[in-house]
C-alpha positions as CSV (number, residue, x, y, z in Angstrom):
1,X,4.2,4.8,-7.7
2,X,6.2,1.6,-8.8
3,X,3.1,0.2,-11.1
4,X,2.2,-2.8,-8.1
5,X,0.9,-2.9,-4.7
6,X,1.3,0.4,-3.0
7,X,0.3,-1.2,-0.2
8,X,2.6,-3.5,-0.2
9,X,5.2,-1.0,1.2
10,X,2.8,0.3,3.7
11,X,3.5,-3.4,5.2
12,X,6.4,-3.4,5.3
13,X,6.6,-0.7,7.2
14,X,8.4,-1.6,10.7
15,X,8.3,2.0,12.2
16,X,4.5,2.5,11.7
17,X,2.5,4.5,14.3
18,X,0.1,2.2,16.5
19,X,-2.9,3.2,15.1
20,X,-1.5,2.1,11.4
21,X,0.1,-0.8,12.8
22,X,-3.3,-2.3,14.1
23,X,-4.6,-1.4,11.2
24,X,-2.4,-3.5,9.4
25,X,-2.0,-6.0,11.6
26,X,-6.7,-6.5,10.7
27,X,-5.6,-6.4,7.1
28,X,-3.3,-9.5,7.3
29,X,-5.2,-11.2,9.6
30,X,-8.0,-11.3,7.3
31,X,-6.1,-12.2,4.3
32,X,-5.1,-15.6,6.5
33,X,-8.4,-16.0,7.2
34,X,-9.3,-16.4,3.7
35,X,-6.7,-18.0,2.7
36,X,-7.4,-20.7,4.8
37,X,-11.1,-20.7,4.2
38,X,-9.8,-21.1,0.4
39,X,-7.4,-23.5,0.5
40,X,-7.5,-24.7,4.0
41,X,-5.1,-24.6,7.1
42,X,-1.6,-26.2,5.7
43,X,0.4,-23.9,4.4
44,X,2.7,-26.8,2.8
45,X,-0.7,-27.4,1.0
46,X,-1.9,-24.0,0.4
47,X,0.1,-21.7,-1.1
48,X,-1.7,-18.7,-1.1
49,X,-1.6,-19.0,2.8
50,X,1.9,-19.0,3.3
51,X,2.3,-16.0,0.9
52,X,-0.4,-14.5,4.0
53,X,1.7,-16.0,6.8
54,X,5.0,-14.9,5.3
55,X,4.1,-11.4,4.6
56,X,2.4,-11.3,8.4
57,X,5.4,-12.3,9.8
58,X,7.7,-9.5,7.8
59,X,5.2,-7.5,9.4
60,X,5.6,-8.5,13.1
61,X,2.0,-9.7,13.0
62,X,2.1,-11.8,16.4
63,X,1.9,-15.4,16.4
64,X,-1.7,-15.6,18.6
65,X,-2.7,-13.4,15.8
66,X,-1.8,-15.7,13.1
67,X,-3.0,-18.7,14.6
68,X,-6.3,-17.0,15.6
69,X,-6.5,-15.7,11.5
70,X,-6.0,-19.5,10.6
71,X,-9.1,-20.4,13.0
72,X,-11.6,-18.2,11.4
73,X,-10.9,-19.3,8.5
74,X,-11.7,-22.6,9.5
75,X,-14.5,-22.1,11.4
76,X,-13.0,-23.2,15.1
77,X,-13.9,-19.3,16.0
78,X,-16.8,-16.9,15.6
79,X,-16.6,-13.8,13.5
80,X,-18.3,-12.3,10.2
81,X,-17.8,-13.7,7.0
82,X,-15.3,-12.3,5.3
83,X,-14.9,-12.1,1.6
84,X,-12.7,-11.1,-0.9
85,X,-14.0,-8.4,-3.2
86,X,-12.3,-6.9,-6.4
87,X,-13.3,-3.3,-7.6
88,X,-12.3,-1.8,-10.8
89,X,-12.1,1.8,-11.7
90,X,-10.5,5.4,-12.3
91,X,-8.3,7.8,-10.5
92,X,-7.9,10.9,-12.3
93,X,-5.4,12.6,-14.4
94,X,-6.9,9.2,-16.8
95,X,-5.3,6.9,-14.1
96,X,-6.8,3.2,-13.9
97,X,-7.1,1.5,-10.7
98,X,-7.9,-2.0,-9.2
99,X,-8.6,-2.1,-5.7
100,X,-8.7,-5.8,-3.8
101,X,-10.7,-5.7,-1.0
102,X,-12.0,-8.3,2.6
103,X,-14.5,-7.3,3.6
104,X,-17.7,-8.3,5.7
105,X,-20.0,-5.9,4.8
106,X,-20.0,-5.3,1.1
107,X,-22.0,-2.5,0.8
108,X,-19.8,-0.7,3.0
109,X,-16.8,-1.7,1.3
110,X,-18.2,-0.5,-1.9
111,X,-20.0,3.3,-0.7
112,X,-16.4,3.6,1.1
113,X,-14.2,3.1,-2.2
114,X,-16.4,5.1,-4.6
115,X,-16.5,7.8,-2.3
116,X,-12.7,7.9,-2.1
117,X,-12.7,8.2,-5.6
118,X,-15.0,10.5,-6.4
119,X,-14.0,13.0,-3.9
120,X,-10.4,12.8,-6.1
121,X,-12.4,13.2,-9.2
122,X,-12.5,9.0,-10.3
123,X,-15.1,6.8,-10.2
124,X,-16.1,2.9,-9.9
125,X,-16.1,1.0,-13.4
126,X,-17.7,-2.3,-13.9
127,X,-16.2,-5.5,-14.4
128,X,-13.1,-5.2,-16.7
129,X,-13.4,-1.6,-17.5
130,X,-9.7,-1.0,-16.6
131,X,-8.6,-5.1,-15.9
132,X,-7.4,-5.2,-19.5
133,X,-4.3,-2.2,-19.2
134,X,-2.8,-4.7,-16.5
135,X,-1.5,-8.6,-15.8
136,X,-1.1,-10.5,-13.0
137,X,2.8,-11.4,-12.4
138,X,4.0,-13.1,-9.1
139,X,6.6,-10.1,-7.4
140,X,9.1,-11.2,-5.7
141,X,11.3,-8.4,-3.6
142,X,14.6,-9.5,-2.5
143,X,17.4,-7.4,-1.0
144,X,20.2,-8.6,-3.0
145,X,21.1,-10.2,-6.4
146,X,24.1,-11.4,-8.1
147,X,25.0,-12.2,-12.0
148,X,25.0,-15.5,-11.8
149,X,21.7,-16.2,-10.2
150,X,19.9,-13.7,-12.6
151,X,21.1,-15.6,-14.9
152,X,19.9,-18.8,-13.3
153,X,16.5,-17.4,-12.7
154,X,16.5,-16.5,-16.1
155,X,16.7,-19.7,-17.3
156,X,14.2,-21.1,-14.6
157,X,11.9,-19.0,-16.4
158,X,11.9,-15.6,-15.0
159,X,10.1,-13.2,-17.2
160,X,12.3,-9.7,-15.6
161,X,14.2,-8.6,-13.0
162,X,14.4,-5.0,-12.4
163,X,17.5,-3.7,-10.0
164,X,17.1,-0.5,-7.8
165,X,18.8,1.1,-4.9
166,X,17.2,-1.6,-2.4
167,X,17.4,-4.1,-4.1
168,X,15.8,-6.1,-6.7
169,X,12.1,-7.4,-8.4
170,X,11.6,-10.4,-9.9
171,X,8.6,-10.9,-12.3
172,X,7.1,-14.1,-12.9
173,X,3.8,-15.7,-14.3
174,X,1.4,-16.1,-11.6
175,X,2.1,-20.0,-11.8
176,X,6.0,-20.0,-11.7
177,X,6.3,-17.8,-8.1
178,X,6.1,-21.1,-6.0
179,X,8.8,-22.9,-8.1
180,X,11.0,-19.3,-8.1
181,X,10.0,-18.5,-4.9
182,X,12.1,-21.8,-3.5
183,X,14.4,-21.7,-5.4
184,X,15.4,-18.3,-4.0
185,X,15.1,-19.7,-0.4
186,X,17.2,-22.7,-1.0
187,X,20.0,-20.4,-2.4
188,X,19.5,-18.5,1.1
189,X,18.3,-15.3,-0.5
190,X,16.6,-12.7,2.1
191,X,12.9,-12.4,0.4
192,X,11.4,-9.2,1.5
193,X,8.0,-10.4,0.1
194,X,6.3,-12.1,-2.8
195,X,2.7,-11.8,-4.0
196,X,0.7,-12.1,-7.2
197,X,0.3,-8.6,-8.0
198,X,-1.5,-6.5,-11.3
199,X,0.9,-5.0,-13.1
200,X,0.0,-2.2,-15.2
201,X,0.9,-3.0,-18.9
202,X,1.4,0.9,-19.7
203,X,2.4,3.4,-17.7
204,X,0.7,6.8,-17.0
205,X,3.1,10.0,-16.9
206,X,1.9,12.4,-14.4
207,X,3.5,15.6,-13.4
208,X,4.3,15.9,-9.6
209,X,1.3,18.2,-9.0
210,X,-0.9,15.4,-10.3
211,X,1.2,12.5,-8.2
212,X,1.0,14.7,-5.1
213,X,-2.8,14.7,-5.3
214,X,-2.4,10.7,-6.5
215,X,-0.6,10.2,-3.3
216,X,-3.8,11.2,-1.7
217,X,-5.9,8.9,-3.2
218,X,-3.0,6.4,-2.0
219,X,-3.1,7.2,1.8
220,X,-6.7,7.6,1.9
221,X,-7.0,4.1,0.1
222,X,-4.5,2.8,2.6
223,X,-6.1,4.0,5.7
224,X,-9.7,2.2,4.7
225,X,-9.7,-0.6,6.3
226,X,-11.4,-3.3,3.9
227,X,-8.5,-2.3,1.2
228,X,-6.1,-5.0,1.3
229,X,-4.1,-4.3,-2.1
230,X,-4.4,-1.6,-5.0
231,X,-2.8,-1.1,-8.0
232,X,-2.7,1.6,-10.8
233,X,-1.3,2.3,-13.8
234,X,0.4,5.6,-12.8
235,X,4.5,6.0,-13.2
C-alpha cells in the first residue's frame, strides 16, 4: 500500500496466471484505445498514448494487440464505445479511494464498484468527496539511481525522489513527466513505468488486521475488469 496505483504492480506482473494475464492484457488494450480516440494514433503526438503503449509493452501485451487497441480507437474496427469513468469513494477503517475506470457499460461499471465496496464496509461518494486528500503527480519507477542525476533531476524540476530496495520513484507535476521522462531515456536509464497517478496527500495508518482485509478490497478491485487504476490514501 505505497499511496499510488496498486494496480500498477499487478502489471507489471510477468509471472501472472493466464486467466490474470488476459485480463490485463483487456485492461491495456482499452487504455490504447482511448488514448488514441483522445489524442489520436501518433504516439510522437500523443503522449498519453505512449504512456499506454509503453506500459503494454512492459507487460508483454503482443504487438497485434497493440495495433488492434490503436484501431478502435480510431474507428478502422468495430467494438463498444468505451469510456473513461472516474469514481470517488470510501474503503473502510476511514480509507479514501479513487477508482479510474473503461468501461462500455456504465451502469455496470458503477453496480460492480459500489458493490465491492459495500461488501468491505465503504461506499461510493460523489464528485470530490475524497478528490481533495490527494494530487496528481507523474510517477516515474526506475530500477536504478545515482547522486549525480538526482541531483540533476532535481534541478530539472523534480518535486521527490524516494529510494527503496528496487529501486527508485520520481515525483513530478503532471506537466513535467514528458520533459523528465526523456531526459531519463536519453541518459539510458531502465524505466519500469511512468503514469500520472493520485497521490494521497495524507497517509492512513492501519493495523495489519485492517490492511489484510484492505488487501481484499485490492484484489477484488483488481480482478473487475472495467478497473483500470485505483488509488487510496492507506499507508
Amino acid at each position: 500500500m505505497s499511496g499510488h496505483s496498486k494496480w500498477a504492480t499487478t502489471k507489471r506482473q510477468k509471472g501472472a496466471a493466464d486467466a490474470k494475464r488476459g485480463a490485463i492484457f483487456t485492461k491495456l488494450g482499452k487504455a490504447i484505445t482511448v488514448a488514441t480516440k483522445l489524442g489520436g494514433p501518433d504516439p510522437e503526438s500523443n503522449f498519453r498514448l505512449r504512456l499506454a503503449i509503453d506500459l503494454a509493452k512492459s507487460a508483454n501485451l503482443p504487438k497485434d494487440n497493440i495495433e488492434r487497441a490503436i484501431k478502435r480507437g480510431t474507428g478502422e474496427l468495430g467494438g463498444g464505445i468505451i469510456e473513461s469513468i472516474i469514481y470517488e469513494g470510501f474503503g473502510p477503517f476511514g480509507t479514501a479511494f479513487i477508482i479510474e475506470a473503461l468501461t462500455d457499460n456504465r451502469n455496470r461499471s458503477s453496480s460492480s464498484i459500489k458493490h465491492i465496496l459495500s461488501k468491505y464496509g465503504g461506499n461510493l461518494g460523489g464528485p470530490s468527496s475524497v478528490s481533495w486528500l490527494f494530487e496528481q503527480k507523474g510517477i516515474i519507477r526506475v530500477k536504478t539511481i545515482d547522486d549525480e542525476l538526482e541531483l540533476e533531476l532535481i534541478d530539472a524540476g523534480v518535486n521527490d525522489i524516494q529510494r527503496d530496495a528496487d529501486g527508485a520513484i520520481v515525483y513530478t507535476q503532471p506537466n513535467d513527466l514528458k520533459k523528465i521522462k526523456e531526459l531519463l531515456e536519453k541518459k539510458d536509464i531502465a524505466i519500469e513505468y511512468a503514469e500520472i497517478e493520485q497521490v494521497a496527500k495524507e497517509k492512513k495508518s492501519l493495523n495489519p488486521e485492517e490492511k489484510e482485509k484492505l488487501e481484499k478490497l485490492f484484489t477484488e478491485l483488481e480482478d473487475n475488469e472495467d478497473v483500470s487504476n485505483y488509488y487510496t490514501n492507506a499507508e
